[in-house]
ZAKOLRO-915652 format. One line per 5 residues: number of its first residue (from 1); their letters; for each residue x, y, z of C-alpha. Coordinates in nm, 3 decimals, always signed. Layout:
<atoms>
NUM> a> X:Y:Z; ...
</atoms>
This chain:
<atoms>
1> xxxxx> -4.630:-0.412:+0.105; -4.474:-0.303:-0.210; -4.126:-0.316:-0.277; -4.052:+0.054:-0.354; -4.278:+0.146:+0.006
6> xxxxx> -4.027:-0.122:+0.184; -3.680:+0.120:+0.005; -3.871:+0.447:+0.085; -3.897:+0.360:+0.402; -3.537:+0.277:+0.507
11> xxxxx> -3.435:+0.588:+0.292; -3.631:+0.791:+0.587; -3.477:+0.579:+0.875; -3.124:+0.620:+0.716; -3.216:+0.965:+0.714
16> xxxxx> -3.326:+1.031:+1.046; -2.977:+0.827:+1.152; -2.803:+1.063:+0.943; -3.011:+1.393:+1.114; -2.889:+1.223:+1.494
21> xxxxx> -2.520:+1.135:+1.350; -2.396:+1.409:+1.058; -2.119:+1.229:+0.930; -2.232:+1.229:+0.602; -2.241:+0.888:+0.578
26> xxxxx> -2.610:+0.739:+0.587; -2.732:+1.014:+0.360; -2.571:+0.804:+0.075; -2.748:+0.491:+0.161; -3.079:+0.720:+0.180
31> xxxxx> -3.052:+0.871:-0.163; -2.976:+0.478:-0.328; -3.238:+0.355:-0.143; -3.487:+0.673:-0.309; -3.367:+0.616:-0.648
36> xxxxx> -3.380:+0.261:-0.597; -3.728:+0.230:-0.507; -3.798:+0.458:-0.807; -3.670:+0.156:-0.991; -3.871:-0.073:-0.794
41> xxxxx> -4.193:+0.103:-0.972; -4.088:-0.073:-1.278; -3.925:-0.411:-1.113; -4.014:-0.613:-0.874; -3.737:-0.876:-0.835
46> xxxxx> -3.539:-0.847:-0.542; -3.227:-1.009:-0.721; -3.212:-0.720:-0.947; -3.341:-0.443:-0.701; -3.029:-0.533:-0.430
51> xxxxx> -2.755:-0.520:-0.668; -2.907:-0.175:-0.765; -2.883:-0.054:-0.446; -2.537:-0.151:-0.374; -2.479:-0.006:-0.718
56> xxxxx> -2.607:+0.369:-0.617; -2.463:+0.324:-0.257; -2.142:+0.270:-0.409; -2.158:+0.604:-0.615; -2.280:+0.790:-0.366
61> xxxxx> -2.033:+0.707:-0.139; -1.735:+0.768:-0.409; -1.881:+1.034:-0.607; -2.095:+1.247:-0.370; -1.991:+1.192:-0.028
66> xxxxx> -1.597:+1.346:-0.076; -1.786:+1.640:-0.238; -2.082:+1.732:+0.033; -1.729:+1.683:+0.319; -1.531:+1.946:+0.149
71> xxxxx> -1.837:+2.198:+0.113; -1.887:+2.135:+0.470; -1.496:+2.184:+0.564; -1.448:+2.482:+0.354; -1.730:+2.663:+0.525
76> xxxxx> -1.552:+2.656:+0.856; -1.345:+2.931:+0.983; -1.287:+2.966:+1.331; -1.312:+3.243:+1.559; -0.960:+3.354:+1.559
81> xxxxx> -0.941:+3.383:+1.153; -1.179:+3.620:+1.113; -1.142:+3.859:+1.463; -0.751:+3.859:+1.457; -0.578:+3.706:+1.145
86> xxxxx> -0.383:+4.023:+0.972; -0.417:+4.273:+1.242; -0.194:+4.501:+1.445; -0.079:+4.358:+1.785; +0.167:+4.507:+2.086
91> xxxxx> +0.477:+4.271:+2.236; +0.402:+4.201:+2.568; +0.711:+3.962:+2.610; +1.026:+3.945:+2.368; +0.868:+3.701:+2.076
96> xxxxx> +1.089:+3.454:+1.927; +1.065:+3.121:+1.758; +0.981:+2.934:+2.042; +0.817:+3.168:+2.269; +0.682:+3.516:+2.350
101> xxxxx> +0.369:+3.691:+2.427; +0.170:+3.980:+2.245; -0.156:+4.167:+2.347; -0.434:+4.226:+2.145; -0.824:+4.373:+2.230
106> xxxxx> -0.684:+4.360:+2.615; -0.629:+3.998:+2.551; -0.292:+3.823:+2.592; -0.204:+3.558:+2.303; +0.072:+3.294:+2.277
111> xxxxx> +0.279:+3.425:+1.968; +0.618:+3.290:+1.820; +0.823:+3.444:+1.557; +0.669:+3.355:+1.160; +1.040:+3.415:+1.063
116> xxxxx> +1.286:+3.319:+1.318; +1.385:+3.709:+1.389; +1.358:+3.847:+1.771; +1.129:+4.073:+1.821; +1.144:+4.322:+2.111
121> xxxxx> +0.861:+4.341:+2.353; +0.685:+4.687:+2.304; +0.736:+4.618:+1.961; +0.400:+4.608:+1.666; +0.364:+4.299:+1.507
126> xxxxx> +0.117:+4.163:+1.241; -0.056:+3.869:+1.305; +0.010:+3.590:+1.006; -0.166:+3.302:+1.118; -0.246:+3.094:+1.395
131> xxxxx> -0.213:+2.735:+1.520; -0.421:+2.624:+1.817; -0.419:+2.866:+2.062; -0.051:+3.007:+1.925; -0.052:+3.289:+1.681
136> xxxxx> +0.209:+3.365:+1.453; +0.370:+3.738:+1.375; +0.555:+3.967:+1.183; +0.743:+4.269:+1.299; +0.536:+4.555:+1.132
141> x> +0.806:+4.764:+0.916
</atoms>
């Protein structure tokens, strides 16, 4: 068996590990080993084909991987973002910076104070942002 057959391969296998653990991680080691046996076409000498390898792994991992994480990362938004980030809300419980309740869509939300102020329950408050399961407000002017 060829040498470039042996690197194309283990670029599949690291690929299928990749497919059954997305970590981003063993797609590296797949693309070096691809390029790599396209080097292999032209030389057949393990001692030169390894440090190759190792070579493209390396810049995979330092170059490409930190890229492909942050595309991944900044494609993520969560449920409560979209649905409830900037709208209007009711008080359901006096909100301050440690605890209070508002209703939203008939649902009932954790909420704490965004500025430290008190707001009244029956009040309308904007929602700001959110952390966890807690959203933060503002009392609507």
């Amino acid at each position: 068996m060829e040498y470039w057959q042996i690197l194309v391969i283990m670029g599949i296998i690291f690929i299928i590990i990749e497919i059954f653990t997305p970590v981003i991680f063993f797609l590296n080691f797949a693309l070096a080993c691809f390029l790599t046996a396209v080097v292999a076409l032209f030389i057949s000498d393990w001692n030169i084909l390894i440090p190759v390898f190792v070579v493209f792994s390396a810049a995979f991992l330092m170059f490409l991987r930190p890229l492909l994480i942050k595309s991944r990362n900044s494609n993520q938004k969560t449920g409560v973002e979209e649905k409830y980030i900037g709208k209007i809300a009711k008080v359901t419980n006096t909100i301050t910076s440690t605890s209070g309740v508002i209703s939203i869509y008939n649902e009932r939300w954790e909420a704490r104070s965004n500025t430290g102020e008190e707001i009244p329950a029956d009040s309308e408050v904007k929602i700001v942002r959110n952390e966890s399961l807690v959203l933060y407000v503002e009392k609507v002017v």
